[in-house]
C-alpha positions in Angstrom: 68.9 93.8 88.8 68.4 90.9 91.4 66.4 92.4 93.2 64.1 93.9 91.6 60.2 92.9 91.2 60.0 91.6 87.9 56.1 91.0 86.7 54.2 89.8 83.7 51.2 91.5 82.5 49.2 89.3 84.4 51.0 89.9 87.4 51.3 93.3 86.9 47.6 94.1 86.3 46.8 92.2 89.8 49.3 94.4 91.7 48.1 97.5 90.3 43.8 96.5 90.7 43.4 97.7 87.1 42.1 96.2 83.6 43.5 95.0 80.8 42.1 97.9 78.8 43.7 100.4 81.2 47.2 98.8 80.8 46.8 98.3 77.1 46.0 102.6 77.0 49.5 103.3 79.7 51.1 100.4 77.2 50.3 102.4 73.8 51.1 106.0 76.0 54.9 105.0 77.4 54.9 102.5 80.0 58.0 100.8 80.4 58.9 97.5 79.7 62.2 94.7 78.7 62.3 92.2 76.6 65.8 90.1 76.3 65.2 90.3 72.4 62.7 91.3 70.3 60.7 88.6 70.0 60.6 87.4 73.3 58.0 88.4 76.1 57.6 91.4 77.7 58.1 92.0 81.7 57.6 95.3 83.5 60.0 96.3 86.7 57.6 97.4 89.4 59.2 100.3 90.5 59.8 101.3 87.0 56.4 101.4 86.4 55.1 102.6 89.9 57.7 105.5 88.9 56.6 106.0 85.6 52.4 106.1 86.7 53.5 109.2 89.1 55.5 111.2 86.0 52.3 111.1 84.0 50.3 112.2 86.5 48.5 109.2 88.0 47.4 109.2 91.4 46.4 105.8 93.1 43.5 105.5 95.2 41.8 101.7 95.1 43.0 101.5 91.5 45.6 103.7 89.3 43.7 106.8 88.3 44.5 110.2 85.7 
């Protein structure tokens, strides 16, 4: 848990060179996320979400692709 890359949505977009309209799509379509409660912010674990891009089939080149 301490080590992991925790990101906002910001953050997250930035690492992975794609829009907000593309992460909005994975958002609605599975990508993980935590939230401490439910009302609080969400944050995204890198390698959760680097692990969950390859399960549905996205390939990266300069940006995530399907």
């Amino acid at each position: 848990m301490f080590n992991e890359e925790i990101l906002n949505r910001k953050q997250l977009c930035e690492k992975l060179n794609i829009s907000s309209a593309l992460f909005y799509k994975m958002l609605q379509n599975g990508l993980p996320y935590r939230q401490l409660d439910e009302h609080s912010r969400k944050y995204y674990v890198f390698d959760e979400v680097e692990t969950w891009l390859i399960n549905n089939g996205f390939k990266k080149k300069t940006t995530w692709q399907q």
